[in-house]
VMD Tcl script that draws the C-alpha trace (Angstrom):
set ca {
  {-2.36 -12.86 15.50}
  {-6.45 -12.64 16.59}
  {-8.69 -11.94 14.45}
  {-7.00 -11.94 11.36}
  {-9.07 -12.54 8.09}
  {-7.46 -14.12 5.46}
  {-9.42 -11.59 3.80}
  {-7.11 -8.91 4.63}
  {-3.52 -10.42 2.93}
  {-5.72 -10.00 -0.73}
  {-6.25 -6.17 0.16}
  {-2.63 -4.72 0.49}
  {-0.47 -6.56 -2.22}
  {2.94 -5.44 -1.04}
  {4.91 -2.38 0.56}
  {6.06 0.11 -1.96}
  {10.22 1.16 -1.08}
  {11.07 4.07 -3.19}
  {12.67 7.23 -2.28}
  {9.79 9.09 -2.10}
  {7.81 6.36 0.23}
  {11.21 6.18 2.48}
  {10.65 9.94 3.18}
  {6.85 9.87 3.73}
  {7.87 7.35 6.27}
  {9.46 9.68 8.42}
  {6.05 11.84 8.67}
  {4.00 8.27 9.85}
  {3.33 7.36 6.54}
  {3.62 4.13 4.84}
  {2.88 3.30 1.26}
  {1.50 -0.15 0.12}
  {0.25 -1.55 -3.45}
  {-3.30 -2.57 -3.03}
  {-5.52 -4.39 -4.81}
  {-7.42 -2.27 -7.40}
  {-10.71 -3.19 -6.00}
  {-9.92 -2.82 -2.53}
  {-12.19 0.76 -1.00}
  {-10.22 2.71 1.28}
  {-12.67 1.49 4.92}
  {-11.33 -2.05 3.74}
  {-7.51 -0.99 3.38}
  {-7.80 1.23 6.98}
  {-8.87 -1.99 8.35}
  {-6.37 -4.65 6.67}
  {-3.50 -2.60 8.02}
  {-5.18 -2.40 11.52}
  {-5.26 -5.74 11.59}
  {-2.52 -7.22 9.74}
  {0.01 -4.57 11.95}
  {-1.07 -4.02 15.09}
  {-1.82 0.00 14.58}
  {-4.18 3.14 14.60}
  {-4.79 4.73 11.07}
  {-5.62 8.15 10.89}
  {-6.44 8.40 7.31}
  {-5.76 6.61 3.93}
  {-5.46 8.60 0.26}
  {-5.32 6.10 -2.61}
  {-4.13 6.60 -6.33}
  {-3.99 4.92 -9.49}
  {-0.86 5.00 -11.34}
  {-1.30 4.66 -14.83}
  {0.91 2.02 -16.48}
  {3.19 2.87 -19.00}
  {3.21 2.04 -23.04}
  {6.41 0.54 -24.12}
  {7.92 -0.26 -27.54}
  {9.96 -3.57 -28.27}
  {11.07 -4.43 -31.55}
  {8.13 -2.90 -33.29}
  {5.67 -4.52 -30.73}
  {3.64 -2.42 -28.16}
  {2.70 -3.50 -24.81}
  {1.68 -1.73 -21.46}
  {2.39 -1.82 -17.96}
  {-0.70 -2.62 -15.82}
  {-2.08 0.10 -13.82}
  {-0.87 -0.21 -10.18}
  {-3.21 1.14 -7.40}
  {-1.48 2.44 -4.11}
  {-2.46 3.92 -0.38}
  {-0.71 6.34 1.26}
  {-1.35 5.10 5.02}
  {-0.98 8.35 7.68}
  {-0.74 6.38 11.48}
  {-1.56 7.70 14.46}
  {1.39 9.23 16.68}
  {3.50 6.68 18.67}
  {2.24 4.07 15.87}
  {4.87 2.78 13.62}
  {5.33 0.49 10.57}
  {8.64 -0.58 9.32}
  {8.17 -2.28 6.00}
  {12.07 -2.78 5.39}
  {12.23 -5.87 8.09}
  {8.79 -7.17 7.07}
  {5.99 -9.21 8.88}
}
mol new
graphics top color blue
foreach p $ca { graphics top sphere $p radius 0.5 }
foreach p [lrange $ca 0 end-1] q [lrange $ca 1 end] { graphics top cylinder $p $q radius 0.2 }
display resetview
């Protein structure tokens, strides 16, 4: 581990597992929460870093949260921001084993 700014572990939050992420993965693509701040030059470089890998490109999105309804009270979800992470070929990432 060179190099590494502490920096980067505030920028992508955790790995998102879903069914959806589990087959972008087999396209080299790997889906993280992020912070909602974070700009996508910043999130290209915290995965760089923090994984040892070439990124090609990196789409983010805002999920909206959700409005719930419990015993007459309402709440909401936060919003959770996410990047879609496309890697280079030969360049892989596998979230389910972890750092």
């Amino acid at each position: 581990m060179k190099n590494i700014d502490p920096r980067h572990y505030d920028v992508i939050v955790a790995p998102v597992v879903t069914e959806k992420a589990t087959v972008a993965s087999e396209h080299n693509k790997v889906v993280f929460r992020v912070a909602s701040k974070a700009t996508k030059p910043q999130i290209k470089e915290a995965v760089e870093k923090l994984f040892d890998v070439k990124v090609k490109r990196v789409n983010t999105l805002v999920r909206k949260g959700k409005t719930k309804v419990f015993r007459g009270n309402f709440g909401s979800q936060s919003d959770v921001k996410r990047a879609v992470v496309t890697l280079e070929e030969g360049h892989r990432i596998d979230v389910t084993t972890g750092l």
